[in-house]
C-alpha positions as CSV (number, residue, x, y, z in Angstrom):
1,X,194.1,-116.1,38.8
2,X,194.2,-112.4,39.9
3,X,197.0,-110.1,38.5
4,X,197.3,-106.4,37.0
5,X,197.5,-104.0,34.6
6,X,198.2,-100.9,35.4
7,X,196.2,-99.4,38.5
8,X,193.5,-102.5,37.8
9,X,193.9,-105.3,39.4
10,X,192.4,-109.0,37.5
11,X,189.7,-110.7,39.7
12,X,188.4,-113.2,36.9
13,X,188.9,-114.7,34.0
14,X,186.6,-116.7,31.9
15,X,186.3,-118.6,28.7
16,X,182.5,-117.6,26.7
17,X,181.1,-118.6,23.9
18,X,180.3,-116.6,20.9
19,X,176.7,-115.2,22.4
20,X,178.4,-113.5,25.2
21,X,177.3,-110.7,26.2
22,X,178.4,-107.7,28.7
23,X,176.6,-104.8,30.8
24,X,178.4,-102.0,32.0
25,X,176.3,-99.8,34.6
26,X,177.1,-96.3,33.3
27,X,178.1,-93.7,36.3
28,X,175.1,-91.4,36.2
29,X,171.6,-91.6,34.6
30,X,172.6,-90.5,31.3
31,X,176.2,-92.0,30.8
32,X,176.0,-95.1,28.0
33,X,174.2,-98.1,30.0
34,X,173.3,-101.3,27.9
35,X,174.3,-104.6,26.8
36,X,177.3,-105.4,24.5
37,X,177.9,-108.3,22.2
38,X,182.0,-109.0,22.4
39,X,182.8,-107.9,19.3
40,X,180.7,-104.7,19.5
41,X,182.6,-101.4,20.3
42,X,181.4,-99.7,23.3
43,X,179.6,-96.1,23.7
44,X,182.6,-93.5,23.6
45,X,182.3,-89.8,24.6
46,X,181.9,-87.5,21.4
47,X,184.1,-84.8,23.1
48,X,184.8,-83.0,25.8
49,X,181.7,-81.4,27.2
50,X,179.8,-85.1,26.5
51,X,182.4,-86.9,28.5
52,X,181.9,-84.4,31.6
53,X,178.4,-84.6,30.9
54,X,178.0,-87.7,30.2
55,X,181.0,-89.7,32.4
56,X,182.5,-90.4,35.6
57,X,185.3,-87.7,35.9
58,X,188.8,-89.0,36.0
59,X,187.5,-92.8,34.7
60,X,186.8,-92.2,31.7
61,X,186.5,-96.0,30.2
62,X,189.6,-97.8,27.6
63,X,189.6,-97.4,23.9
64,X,188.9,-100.8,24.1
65,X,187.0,-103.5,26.2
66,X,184.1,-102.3,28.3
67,X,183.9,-100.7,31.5
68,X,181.4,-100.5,34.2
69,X,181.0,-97.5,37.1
70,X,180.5,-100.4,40.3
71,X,178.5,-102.7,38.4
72,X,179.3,-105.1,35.4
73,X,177.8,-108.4,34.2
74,X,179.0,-111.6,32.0
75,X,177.1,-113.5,30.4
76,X,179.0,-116.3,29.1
77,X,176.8,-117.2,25.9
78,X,177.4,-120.8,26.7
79,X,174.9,-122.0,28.7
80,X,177.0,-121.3,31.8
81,X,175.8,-119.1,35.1
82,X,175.7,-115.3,35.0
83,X,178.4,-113.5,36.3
84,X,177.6,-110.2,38.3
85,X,180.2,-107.9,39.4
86,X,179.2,-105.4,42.0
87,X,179.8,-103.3,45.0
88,X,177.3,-103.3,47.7
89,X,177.8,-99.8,48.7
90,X,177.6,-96.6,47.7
91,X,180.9,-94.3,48.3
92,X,184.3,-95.1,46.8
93,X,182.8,-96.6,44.1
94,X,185.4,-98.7,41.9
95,X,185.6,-98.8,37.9
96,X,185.5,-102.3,36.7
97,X,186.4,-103.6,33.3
98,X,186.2,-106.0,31.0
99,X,188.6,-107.4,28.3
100,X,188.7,-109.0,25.7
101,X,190.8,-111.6,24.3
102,X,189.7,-114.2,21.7
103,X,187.6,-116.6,23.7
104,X,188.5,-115.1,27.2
105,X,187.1,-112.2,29.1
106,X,189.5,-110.5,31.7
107,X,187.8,-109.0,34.4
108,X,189.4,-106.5,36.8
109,X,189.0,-103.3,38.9
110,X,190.6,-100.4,40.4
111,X,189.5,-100.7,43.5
112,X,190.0,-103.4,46.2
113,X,188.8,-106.7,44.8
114,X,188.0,-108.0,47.8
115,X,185.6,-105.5,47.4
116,X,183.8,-106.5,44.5
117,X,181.7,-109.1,45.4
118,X,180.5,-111.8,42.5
119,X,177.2,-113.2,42.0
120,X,176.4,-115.9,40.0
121,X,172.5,-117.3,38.8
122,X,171.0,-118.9,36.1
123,X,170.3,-116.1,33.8
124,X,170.2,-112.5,33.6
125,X,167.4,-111.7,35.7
126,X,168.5,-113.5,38.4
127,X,171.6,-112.3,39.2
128,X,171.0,-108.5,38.4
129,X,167.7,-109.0,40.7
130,X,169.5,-110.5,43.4
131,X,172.4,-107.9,43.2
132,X,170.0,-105.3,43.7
133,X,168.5,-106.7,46.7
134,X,172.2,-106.8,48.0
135,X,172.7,-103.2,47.3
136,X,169.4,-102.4,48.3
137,X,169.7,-103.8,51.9
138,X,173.3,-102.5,52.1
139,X,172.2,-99.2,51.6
140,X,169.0,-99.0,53.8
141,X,166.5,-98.8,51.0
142,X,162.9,-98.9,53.4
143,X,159.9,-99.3,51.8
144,X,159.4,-97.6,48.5
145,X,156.5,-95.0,47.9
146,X,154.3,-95.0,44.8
147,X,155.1,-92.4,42.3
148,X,153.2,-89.6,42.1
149,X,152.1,-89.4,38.5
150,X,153.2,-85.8,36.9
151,X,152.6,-83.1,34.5
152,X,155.8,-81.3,33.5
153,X,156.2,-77.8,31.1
154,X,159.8,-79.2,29.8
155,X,159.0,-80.7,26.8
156,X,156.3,-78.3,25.7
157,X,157.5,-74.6,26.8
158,X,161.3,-75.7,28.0
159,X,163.2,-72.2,29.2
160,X,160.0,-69.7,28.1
161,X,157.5,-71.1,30.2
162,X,155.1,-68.5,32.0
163,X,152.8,-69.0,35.0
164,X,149.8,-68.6,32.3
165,X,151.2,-72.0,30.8
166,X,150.9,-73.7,34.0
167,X,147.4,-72.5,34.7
168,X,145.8,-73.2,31.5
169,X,147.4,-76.9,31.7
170,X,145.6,-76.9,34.7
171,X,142.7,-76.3,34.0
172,X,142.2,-78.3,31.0
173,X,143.9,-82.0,32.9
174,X,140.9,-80.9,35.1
175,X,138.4,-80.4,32.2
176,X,139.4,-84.0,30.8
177,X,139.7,-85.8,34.0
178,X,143.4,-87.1,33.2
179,X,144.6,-88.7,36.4
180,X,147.2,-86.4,37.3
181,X,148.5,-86.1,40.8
182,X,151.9,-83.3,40.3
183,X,152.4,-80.1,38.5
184,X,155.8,-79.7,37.7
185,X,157.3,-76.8,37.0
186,X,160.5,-77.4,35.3
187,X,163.7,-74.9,34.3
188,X,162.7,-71.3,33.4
189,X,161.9,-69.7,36.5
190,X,165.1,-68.9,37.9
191,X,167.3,-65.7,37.5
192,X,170.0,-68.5,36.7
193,X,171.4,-72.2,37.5
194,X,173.1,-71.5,40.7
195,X,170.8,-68.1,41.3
196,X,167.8,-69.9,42.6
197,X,165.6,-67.0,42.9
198,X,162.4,-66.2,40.6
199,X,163.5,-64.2,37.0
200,X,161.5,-61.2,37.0
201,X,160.1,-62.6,33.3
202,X,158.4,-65.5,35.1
203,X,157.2,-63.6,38.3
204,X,156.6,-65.0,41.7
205,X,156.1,-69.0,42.7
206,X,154.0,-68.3,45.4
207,X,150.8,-67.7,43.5
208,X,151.4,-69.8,41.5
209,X,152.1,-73.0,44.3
210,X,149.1,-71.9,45.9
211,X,147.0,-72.3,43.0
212,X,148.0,-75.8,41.9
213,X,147.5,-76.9,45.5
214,X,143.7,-75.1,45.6
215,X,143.0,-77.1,42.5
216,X,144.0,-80.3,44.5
217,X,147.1,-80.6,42.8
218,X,150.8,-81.2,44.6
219,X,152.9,-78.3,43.1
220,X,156.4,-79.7,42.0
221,X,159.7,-77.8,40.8
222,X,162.6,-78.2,38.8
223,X,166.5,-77.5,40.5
224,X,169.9,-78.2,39.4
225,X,171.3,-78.0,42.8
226,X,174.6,-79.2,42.4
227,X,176.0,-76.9,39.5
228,X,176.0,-73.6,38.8
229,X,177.0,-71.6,35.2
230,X,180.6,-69.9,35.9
231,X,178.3,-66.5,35.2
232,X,176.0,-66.7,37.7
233,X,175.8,-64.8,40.5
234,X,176.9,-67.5,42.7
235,X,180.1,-68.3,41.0
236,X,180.9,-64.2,40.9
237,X,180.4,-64.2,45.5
238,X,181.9,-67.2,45.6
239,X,184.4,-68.5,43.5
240,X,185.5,-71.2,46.2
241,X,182.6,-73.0,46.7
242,X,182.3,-74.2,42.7
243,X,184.9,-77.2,41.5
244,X,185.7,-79.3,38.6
245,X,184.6,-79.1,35.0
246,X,180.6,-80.2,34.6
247,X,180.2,-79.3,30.9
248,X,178.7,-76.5,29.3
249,X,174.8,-75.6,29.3
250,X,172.6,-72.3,29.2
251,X,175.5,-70.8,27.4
252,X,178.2,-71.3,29.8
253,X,180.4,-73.8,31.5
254,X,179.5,-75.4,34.2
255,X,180.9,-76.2,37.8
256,X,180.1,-78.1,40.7
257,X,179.1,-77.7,44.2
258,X,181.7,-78.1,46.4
259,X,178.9,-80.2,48.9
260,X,182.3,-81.0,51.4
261,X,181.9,-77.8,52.5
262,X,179.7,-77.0,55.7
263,X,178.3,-74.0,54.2
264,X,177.6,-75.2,50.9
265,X,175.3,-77.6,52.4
266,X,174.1,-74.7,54.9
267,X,173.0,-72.3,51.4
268,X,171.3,-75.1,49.8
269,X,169.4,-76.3,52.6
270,X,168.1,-72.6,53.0
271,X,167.9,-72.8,48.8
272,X,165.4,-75.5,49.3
273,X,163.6,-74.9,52.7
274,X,162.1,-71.9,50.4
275,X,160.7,-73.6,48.2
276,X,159.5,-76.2,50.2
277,X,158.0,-73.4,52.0
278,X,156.0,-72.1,49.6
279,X,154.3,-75.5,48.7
280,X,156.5,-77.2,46.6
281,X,157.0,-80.9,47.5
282,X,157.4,-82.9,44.4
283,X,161.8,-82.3,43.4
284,X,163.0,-82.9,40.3
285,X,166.9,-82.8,40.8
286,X,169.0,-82.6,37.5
287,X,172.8,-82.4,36.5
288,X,173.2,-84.2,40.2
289,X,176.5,-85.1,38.4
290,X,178.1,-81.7,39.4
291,X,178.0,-82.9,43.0
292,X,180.4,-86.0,42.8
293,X,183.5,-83.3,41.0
294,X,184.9,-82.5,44.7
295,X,187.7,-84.7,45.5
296,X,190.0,-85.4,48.4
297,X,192.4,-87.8,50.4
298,X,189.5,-88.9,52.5
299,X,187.3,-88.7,49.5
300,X,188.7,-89.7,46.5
301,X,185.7,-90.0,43.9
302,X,183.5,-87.1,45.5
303,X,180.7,-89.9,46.4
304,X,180.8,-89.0,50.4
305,X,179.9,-85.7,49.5
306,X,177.7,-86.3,47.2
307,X,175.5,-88.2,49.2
308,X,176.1,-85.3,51.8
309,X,174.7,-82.8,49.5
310,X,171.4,-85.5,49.2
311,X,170.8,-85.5,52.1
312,X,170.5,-81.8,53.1
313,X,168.2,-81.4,50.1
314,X,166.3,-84.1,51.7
315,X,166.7,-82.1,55.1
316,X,165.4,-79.5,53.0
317,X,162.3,-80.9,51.4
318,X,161.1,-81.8,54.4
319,X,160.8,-86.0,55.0
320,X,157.0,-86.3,52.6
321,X,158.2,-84.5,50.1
322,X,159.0,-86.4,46.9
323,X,162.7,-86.6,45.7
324,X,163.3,-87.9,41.5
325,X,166.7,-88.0,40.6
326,X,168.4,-87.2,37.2
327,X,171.8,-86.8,36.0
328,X,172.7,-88.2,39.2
329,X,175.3,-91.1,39.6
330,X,173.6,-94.1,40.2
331,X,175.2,-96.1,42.5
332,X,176.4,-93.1,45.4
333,X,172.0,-92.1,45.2
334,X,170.8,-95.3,46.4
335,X,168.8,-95.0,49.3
336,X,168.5,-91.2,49.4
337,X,166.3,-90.9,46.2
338,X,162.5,-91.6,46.0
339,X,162.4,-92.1,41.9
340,X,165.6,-92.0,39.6
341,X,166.0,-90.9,35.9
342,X,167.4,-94.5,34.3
343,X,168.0,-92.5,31.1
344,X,168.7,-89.9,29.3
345,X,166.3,-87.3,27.7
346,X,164.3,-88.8,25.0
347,X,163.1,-85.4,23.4
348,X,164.5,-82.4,22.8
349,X,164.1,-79.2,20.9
350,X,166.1,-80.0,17.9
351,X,164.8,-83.7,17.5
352,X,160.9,-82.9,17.7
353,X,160.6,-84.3,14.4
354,X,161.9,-87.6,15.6
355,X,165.5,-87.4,13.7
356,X,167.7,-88.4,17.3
357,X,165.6,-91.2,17.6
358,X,164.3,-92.7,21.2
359,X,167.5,-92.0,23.0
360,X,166.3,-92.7,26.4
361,X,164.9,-96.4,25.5
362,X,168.7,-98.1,25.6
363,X,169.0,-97.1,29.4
364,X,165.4,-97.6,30.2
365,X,165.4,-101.0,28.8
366,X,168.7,-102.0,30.1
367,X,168.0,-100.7,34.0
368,X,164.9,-101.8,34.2
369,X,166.0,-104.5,37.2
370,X,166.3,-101.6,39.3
371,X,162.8,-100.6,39.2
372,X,161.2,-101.5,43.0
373,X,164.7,-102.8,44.3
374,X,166.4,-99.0,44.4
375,X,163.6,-96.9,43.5
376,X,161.3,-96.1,41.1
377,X,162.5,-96.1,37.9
378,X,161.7,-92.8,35.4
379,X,162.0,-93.6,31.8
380,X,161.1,-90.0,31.0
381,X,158.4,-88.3,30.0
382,X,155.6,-89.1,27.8
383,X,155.1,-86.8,24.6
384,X,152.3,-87.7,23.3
385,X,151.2,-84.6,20.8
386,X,151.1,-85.7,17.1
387,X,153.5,-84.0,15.8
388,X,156.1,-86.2,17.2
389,X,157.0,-89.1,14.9
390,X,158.0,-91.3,17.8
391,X,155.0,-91.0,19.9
392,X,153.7,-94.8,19.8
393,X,157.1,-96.7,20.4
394,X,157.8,-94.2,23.1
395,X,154.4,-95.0,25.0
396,X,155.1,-98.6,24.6
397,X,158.7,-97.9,26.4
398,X,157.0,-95.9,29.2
399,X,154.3,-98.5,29.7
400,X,156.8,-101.4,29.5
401,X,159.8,-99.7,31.7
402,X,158.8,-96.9,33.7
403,X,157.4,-96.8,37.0
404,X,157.3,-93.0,37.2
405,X,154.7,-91.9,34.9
406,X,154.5,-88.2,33.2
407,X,153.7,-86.4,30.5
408,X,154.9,-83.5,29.0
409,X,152.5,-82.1,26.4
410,X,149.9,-79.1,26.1
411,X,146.9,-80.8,26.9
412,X,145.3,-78.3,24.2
413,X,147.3,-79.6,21.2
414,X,146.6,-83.9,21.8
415,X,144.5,-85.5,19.7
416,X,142.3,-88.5,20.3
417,X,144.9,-90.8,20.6
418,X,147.1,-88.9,22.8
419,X,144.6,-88.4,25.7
420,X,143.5,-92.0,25.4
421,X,147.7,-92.7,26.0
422,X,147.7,-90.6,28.6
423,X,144.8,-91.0,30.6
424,X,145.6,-95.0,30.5
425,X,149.4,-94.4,31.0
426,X,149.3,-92.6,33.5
427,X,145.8,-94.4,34.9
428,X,147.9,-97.6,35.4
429,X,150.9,-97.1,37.4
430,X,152.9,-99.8,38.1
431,X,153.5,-100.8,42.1
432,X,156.8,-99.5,43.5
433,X,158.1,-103.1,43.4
434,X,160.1,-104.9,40.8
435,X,159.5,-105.2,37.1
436,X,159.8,-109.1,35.3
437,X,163.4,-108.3,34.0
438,X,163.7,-111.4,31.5
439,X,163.9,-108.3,28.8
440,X,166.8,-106.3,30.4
441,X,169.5,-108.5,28.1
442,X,167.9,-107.6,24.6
């Protein structure tokens, strides 16, 4: 039966039992993904800046119901097959819901439901793994490389880290012989997000890149490519090249790249040639978001742009160079992403003390099936210093659900049982292939 409300158009309807159960694949790595009991409310945006940070632009989902970015599963809860509703590409990427009505969940979309292809298995697992392989081979995913495992300053020095940070890091993973392969530099080095030149606080990368790679070390950096903060220099010489509303960070709002535009993609080729230049060839690429905001005829939901804007930081990086996604939508960065954030931050400033909980372990948990089909999945970064509360269930998430492994601490300040977590964490990598998902339904 196939009918509609509004701009979405019914493509199912089916009777569950009382254990049923939904998934709704959120639209970037840190937008609500997870699975809901029917009578559970789902994950709402708190206001505006969260819903621009947090959700697909222009969809965002019903008061009511549950709504998926591409990707959303039923499970009936009565002993009936799996239901998996996906696309298997990656541009125009339709919304589809589910609603509920007593018994019955209506399923529909806003896109073309011929479109929306249905697969059904004998469990969870099955159809979310063989959906993946779908998408993966519709995509082009080749052969997925091993992760890199990774030191990164964030979680230790965020914004006021200094070259001397990095070095003495260094220098003590190489007095303890912890297995790691990157140093990451992450945000704190640029004039601004959008200005992607050196601050004159933090100095030169050069030096620096050239050290970490005479130590044996690959030398990796942080970018926000795709935004930039409506004072930065970039946004003051050109005002046309920034679009759409990306939330607020550093103090200011934030815009998007326009990556539709020629020369756009032209600067932040150049942007990240340099840095690839200098020794750099480990990315981390946050607030990816901000490049899916420009919108047209051709291009409705900014997704051909997007993955326009991925590739010319790919051209960039140069083809061995090491490409982690994060805040990036997940379904327009298959097959132009090494590793993708599944989650969002688990740790920041004002929940050191553990008070926000594990807030990347929902999404972690929950996209697990995407690990070695898509990428490599990145649960986040291990902190493993004793003064967070939360250290011990958050190794057991990283070691259950992440393929990427990192940590994020000063080596100095771990205790006994934080260099034994990190020297076997990140000791034991998980093959880029896929995880057992029997546990992506709790």
């Amino acid at each position: 039966m196939t009918g509609s409300a509004g701009r979405f158009t019914t493509i199912d309807e089916v009777a569950c039992g009382r254990d049923a159960r939904v998934y709704t694949e959120g639209w970037q790595s840190w937008s609500p993904t997870t699975w809901y009991r029917l009578d559970e409310p789902a994950r709402l945006p708190e206001d505006p800046v969260r819903a621009a940070m947090r959700f697909r632009a222009g969809a965002l989902p019903p008061q009511t119901g549950f709504q998926g970015e591409g990707l959303l599963v039923l499970d009936p809860g009565d002993g009936e097959p799996v239901r998996c509703y996906g696309v298997d590409r990656t541009t125009a990427i339709p919304s589809i819901r589910a609603e509920v009505d007593g018994s019955t969940v209506r399923i529909s979309t806003d896109g073309d439901p011929a479109g929306v292809k249905r697969v059904d298995a004998a469990g969870v697992a099955p159809a979310l793994g063989r959906y993946g392989d779908r998408l993966a081979r519709a995509a082009g995913v080749g052969e997925l490389r091993p992760a890199p495992t990774a030191w990164c300053s964030w979680y230790r020095y965020f914004e006021d880290v200094a070259p001397a940070d990095i070095e003495e890091n260094l220098t003590a993973i190489e007095d303890r012989d912890l297995p790691v392969e990157v140093i990451q530099l992450d945000d704190g080095w640029e004039v601004g997000v959008g200005d992607w030149t050196e601050n004159v606080r933090f100095g030169s990368l050069a030096p620096l890149a050239d050290l970490i790679r005479s130590r044996g070390r690959r030398a990796g950096i942080w970018l926000a490519p795709f935004v930039a903060t409506a004072d930065s220099e970039l946004a003051r010489t050109h005002p046309d090249w920034l679009v759409g509303d990306a939330g607020a960070n550093w103090g200011a709002p934030l815009r998007g790249l326009d990556l539709g535009r020629p020369d756009v993609r032209d600067w932040l080729r150049g942007v990240v040639a340099r840095l690839a230049d200098l020794g750099f060839d480990y990315f981390k690429l946050d607030f990816l978001y901000g490049g899916a905001l420009t919108r047209t005829p051709e291009d409705p939901d900014g997704t051909r742009a997007y993955r326009a804007g991925l590739a010319t930081v790919r051209e960039g990086a140069g083809p061995e160079a090491y490409l982690v996604g994060c805040g990036a939508p997940i379904l327009p960065s298959v097959g132009l992403v090494d590793a993708m954030r599944v989650s969002p931050d688990t740790f920041h400033p004002e929940g050191q003390d553990g008070s926000t909980g594990l807030r990347g372990e929902m999404g972690a948990r929950a996209r697990a099936w995407q690990q070695g089909r898509l990428w490599v999945n990145d649960a986040d970064c291990l902190v493993a210093r004793p003064s967070f509360p939360l250290r011990e269930p958050w190794a057991d998430v990283v070691r259950e659900v992440s393929g990427l492994r990192s940590c994020s601490d000063r080596i100095a300040e771990l205790d006994e049982w934080g260099l034994t977590t990190v020297r076997d964490l990140l000791g034991h990598t998980p093959p880029p292939t896929p995880f057992l998902t029997e546990g992506t339904h709790d």
